[in-house]
Phi, psi and omega in degrees: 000146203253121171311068196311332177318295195312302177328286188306349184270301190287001147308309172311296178293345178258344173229033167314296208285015203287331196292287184328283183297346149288322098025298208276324165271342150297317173275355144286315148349279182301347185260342180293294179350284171321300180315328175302303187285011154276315169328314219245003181288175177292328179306334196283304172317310200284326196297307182288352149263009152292338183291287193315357209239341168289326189300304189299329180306317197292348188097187179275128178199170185301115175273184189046097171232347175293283191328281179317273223242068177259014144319318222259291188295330185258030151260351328143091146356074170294072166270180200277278166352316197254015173288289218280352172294310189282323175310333194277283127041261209285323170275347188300313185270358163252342187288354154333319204272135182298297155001045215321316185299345215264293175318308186279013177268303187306325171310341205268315189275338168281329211279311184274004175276348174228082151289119178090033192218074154058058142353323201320310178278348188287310167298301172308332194260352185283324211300309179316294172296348179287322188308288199293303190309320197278300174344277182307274185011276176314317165272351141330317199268258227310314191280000163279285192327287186343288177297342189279328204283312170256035152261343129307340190246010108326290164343299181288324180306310207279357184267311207265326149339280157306319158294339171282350201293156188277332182238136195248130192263109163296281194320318187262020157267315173304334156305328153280341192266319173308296176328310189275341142299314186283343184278345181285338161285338172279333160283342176269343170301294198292346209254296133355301168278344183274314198279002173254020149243005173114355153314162160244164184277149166298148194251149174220140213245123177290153193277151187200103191307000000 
């Protein structure tokens, strides 16, 4: 005889921590925040107006003309002036991109398309975005975990639900019980994926019939 209590209690108890974790994604939320509004501070500001007040010394020049033209560009008289014109340039038009993650890959690729050539404000402003890319990442994967979790624990009501029944339909219970395994796989996926950015993992308690 199947114990209805017992059931309702562990159903209870797997979709206790939902608050906490919600919670838990609210407060990185609020830390993407914070990182903007590092973004949008006065030290961030001086940086994009040295770009801009470089761009104007240095003159006028093609932008992307490395990308666009590069016959043209590796003919092209490569003085320190007209490097850091295009270099400015080239960051100037991506932080346009909405993308933290987007930003920080271009940063990467201009730092290496000019080596060695004073990286410093190039690295402070990646630095900013990289911090905000792994963030949102990080809050992608939880708010995935989030929905996968409560869609088990629906899964498990229609399992304990069909098991109180006096005739019990074995296929569509192993049928529900497959289901709340492959999602326990997507959550130890995700759980992975959080701990190879440097996350921590969601604890989750497996479900056992």
């Amino acid at each position: 005889m199947v114990d209805k209590k017992s059931d309702q209690e562990k159903i209870h108890v797997e979709a206790a921590p939902t608050s906490k974790r919600k919670l838990e994604i609210e407060l990185q939320r609020k830390e993407i925040q914070k990182i903007d509004a590092e973004i949008k501070s006065h030290r961030y500001n001086q940086w994009i107006e040295f770009i801009k007040i470089g761009i104007m010394v240095f003159g006028g020049g093609v932008l992307f003309l490395a990308i666009q033209q590069p016959d043209s560009f590796a003919g092209r008289r490569s003085s320190d002036e007209a490097i850091a014109r295009e270099r400015a340039q080239l960051v100037l038009e991506l932080l346009k991109e909405p993308d933290p993650e987007k930003i920080d890959l271009g940063l990467t690729v201009i730092k290496s398309a000019y080596p060695g050539r004073d990286e410093k404000w190039i690295g402070e402003i990646q630095s900013i975005y990289a911090d905000k890319a792994n963030l949102k990442k990080i809050v992608d994967y939880k708010e995935r975990f989030q929905e996968h979790l409560e869609d088990r624990d629906d899964l498990i009501a229609s399992f304990a639900k069909e098991i109180s029944r006096k005739r019990v339909d074995s296929l569509k219970v192993a049928g529900i019980q497959g289901e709340i395994e492959h999602i326990e796989g997507e959550l130890n996926a995700i759980n992975r994926g959080l701990g190879s950015l440097g996350a921590s993992h969601v604890f989750f308690e497996p479900f056992r019939p």
